[in-house]
Backbone as JSON Lines, residues from 0, in Angstrom:
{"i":0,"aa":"X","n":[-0.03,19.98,15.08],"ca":[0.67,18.78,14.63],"c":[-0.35,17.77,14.09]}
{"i":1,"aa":"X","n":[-0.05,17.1,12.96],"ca":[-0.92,16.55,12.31],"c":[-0.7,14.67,12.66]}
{"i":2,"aa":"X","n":[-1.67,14.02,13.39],"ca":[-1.62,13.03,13.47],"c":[-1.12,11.67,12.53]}
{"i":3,"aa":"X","n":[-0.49,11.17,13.29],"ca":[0.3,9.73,11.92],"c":[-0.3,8.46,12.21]}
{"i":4,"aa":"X","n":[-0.97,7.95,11.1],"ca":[-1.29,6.47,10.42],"c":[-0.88,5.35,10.11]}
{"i":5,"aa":"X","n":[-0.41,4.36,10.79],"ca":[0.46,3.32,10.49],"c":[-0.64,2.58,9.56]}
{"i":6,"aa":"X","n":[-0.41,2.24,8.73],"ca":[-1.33,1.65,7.33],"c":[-0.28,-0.13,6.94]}
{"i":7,"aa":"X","n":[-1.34,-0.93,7.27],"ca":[-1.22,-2.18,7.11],"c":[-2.02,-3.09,6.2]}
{"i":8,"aa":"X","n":[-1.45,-2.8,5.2],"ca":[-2.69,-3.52,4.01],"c":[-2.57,-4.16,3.05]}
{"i":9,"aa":"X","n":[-3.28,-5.22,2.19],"ca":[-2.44,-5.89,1.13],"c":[-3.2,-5.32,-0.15]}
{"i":10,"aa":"X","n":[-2.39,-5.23,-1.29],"ca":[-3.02,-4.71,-2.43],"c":[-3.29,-5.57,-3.43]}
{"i":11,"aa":"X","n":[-4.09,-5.68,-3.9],"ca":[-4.07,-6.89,-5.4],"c":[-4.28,-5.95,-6.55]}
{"i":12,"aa":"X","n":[-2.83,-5.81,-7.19],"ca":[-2.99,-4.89,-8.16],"c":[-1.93,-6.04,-9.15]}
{"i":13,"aa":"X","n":[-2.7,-6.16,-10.51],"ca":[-2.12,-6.56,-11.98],"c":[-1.63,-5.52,-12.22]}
{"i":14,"aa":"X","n":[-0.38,-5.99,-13.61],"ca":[0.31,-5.17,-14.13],"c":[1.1,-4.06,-13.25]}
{"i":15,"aa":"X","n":[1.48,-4.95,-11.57],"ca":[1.99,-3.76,-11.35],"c":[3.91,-4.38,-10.57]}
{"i":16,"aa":"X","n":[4.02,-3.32,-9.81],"ca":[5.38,-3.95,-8.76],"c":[5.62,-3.42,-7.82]}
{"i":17,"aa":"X","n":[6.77,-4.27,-6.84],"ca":[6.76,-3.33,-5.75],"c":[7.64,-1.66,-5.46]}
{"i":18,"aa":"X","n":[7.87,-1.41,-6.89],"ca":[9.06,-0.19,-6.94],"c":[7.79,-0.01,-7.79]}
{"i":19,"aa":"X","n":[7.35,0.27,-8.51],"ca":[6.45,1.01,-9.37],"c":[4.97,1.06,-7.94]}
{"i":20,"aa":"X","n":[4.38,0.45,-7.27],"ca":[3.53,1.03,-6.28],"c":[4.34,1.79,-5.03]}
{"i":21,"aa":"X","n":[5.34,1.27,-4.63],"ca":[6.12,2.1,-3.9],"c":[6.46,3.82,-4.1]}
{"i":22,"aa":"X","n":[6.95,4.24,-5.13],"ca":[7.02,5.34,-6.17],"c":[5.48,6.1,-6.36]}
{"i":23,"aa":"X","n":[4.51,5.26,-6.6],"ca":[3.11,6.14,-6.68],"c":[2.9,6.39,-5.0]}
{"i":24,"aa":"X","n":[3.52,5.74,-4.34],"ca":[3.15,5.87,-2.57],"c":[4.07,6.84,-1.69]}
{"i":25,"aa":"X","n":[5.17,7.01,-2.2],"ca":[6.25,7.66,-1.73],"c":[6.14,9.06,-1.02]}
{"i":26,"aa":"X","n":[4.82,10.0,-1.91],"ca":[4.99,11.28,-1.43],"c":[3.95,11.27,-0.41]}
{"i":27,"aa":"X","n":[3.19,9.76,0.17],"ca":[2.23,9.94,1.19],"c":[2.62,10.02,2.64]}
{"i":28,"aa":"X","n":[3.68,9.36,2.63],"ca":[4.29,9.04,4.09],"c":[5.65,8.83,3.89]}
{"i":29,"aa":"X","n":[6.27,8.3,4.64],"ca":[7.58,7.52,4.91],"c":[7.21,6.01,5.5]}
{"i":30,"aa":"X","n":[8.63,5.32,6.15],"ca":[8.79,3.67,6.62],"c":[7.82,3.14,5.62]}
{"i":31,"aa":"X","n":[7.58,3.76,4.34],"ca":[6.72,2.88,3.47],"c":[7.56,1.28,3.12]}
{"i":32,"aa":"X","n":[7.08,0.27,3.05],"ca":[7.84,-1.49,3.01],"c":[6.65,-1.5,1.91]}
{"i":33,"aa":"X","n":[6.98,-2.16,0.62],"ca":[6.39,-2.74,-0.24],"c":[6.55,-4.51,-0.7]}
{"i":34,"aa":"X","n":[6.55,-5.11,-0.57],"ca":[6.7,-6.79,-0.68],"c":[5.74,-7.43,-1.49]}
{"i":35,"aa":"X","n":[6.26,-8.24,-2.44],"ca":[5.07,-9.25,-3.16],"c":[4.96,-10.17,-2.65]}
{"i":36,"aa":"X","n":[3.54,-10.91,-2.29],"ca":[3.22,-12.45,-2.11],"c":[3.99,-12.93,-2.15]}
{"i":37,"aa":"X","n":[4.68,-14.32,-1.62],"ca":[5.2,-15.18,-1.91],"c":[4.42,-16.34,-2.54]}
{"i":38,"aa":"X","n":[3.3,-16.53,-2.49],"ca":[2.42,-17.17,-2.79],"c":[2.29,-16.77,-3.91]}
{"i":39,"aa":"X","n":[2.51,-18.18,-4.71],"ca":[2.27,-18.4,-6.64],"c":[0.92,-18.11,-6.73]}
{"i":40,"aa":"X","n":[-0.33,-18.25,-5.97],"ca":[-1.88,-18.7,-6.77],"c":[-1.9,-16.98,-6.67]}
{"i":41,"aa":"X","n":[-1.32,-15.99,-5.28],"ca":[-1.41,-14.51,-5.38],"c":[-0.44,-13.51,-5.68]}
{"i":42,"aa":"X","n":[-0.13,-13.88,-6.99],"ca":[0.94,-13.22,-7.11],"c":[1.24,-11.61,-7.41]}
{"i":43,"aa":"X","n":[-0.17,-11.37,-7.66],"ca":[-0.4,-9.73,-8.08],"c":[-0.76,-9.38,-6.98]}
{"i":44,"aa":"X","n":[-0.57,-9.55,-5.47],"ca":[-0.45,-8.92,-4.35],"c":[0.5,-8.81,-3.55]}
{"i":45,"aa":"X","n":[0.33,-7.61,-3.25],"ca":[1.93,-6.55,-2.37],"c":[0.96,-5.87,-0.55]}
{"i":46,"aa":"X","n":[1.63,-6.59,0.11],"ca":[1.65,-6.14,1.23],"c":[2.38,-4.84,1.2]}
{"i":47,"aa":"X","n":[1.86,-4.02,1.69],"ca":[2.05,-2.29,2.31],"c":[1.82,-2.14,3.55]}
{"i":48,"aa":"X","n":[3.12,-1.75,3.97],"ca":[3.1,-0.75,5.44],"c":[3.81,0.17,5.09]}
{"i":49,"aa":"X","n":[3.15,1.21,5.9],"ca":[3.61,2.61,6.01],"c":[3.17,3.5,7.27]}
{"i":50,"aa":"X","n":[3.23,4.68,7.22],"ca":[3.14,5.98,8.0],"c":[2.91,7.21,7.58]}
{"i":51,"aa":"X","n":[1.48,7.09,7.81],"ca":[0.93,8.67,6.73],"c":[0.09,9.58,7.87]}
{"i":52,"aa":"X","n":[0.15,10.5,7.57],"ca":[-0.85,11.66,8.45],"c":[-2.08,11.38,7.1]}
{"i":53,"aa":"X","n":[-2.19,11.02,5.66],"ca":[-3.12,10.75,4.9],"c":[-3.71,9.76,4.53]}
{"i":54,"aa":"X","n":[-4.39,8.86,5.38],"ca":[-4.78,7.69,5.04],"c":[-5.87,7.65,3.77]}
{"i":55,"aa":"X","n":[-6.49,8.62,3.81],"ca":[-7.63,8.75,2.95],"c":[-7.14,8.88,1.85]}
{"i":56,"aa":"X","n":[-5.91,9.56,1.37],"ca":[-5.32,10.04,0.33],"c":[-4.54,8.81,-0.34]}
{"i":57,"aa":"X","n":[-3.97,7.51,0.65],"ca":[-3.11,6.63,0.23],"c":[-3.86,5.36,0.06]}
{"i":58,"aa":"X","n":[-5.08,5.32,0.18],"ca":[-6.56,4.62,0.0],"c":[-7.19,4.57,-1.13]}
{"i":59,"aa":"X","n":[-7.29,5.99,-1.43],"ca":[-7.49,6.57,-2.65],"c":[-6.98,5.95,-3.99]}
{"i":60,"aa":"X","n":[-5.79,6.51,-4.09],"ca":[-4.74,5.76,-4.72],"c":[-4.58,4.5,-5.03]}
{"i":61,"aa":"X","n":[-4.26,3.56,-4.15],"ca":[-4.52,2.19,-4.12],"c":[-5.64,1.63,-4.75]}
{"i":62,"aa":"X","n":[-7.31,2.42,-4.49],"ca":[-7.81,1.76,-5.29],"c":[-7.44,2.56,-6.73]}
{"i":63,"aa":"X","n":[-7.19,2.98,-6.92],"ca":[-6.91,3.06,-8.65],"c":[-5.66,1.93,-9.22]}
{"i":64,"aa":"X","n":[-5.34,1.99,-8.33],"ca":[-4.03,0.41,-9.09],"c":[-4.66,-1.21,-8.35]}
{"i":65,"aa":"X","n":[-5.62,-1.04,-7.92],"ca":[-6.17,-2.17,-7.86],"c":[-7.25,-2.3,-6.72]}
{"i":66,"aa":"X","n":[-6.95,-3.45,-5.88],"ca":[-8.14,-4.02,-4.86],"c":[-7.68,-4.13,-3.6]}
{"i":67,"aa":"X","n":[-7.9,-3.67,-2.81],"ca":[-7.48,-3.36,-1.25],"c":[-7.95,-4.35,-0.46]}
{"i":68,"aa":"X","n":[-7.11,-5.13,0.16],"ca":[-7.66,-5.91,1.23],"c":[-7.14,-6.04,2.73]}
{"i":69,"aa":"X","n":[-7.97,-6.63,3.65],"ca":[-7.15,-6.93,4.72],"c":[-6.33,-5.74,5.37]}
{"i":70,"aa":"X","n":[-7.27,-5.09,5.68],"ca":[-6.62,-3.28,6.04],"c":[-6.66,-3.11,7.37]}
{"i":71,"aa":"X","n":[-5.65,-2.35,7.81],"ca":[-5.44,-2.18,9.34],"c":[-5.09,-1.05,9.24]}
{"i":72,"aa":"X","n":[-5.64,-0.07,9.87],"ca":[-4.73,1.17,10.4],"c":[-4.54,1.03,11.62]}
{"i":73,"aa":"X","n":[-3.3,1.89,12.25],"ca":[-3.49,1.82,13.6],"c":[-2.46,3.41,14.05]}
């Protein structure tokens, strides 16, 4: 049985959304939640939680649509 990743992280990705990063995230895990900032000055950032046995793989990813911050696995 392959161990699961609760992944808590915010993304700062331009040009993007939360159904278009959701959709590139979809086949990593499940309980994936995608949300944008509410905050006007950050608006090209989306809080992500999810549940992956692939953290490395959904890391990966992320940085190609942008800048990873504020990361928690647990």
């Amino acid at each position: 049985m392959t161990e699961k990743y609760r992944l808590e992280f915010i993304l700062h990705a331009q040009n993007s959304s939360p159904k278009m990063i959701k959709s590139s995230l979809a086949e990593f895990g499940n309980e994936l939640v995608v949300s944008q900032s509410q905050d006007q000055d950050e608006k090209c950032d989306y809080k992500v939680n999810m549940v992956t046995d692939e953290p490395t793989l959904v890391f990966d990813l992320c940085a190609q649509l942008g800048r990873i911050r504020s990361m928690r696995v647990v």
